[in-house]
N, C-alpha and C positions, 0 to 999 in steps of 0.2 A: 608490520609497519605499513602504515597507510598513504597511498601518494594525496599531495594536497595539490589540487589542480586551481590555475587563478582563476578568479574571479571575473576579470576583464581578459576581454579573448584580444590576443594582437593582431592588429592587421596585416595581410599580406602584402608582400611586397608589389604580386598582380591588381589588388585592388587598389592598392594608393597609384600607379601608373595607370590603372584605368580612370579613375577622376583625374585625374589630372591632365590627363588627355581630354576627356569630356570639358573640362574649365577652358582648356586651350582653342577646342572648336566653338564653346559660345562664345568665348572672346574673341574670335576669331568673323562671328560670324557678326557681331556687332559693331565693328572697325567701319565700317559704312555709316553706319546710325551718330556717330559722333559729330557736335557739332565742329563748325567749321575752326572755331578757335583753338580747337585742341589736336588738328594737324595742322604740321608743321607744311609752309607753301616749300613748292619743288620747283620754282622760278628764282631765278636771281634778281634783282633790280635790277633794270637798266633803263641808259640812257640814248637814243640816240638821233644825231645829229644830223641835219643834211643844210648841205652849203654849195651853191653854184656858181661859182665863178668860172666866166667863159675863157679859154685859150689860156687856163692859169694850173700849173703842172702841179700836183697832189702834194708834192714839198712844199711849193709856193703856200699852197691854201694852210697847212699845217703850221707853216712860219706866223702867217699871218693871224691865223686864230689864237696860236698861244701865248704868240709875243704881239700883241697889237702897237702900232706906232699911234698914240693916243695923241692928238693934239687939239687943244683949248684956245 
């Protein structure tokens, strides 16, 4: 009785980890090259505010910026 050997050889399981480690460092090494729109910014918005009112204690100033006495 004669063995039938296949046709297509399977791959190991050390060569599929070897590409795939190889795909990992070009992709790896490319991460710089990307345009600027395709990372994401590591900044928050912000806003910030400066306000100088003299002899006027930091509750005052906060009273007065959020709650203004508006008059017309």
């Amino acid at each position: 009785m004669q063995q039938t050997t296949p046709k297509h050889k399977a791959f190991s399981s050390f060569s599929i980890i070897v590409v795939f480690l190889a795909f990992i460092i070009i992709g790896m090494a490319f991460i710089p090259q990307l345009d600027i729109r395709f990372k994401p910014s590591r900044s928050l918005p912000q806003l910030n505010i400066s306000f100088y009112w003299p002899n006027a204690s930091p509750k005052v100033i906060e009273q007065e910026i959020i709650n203004p006495n508006i008059i017309m």
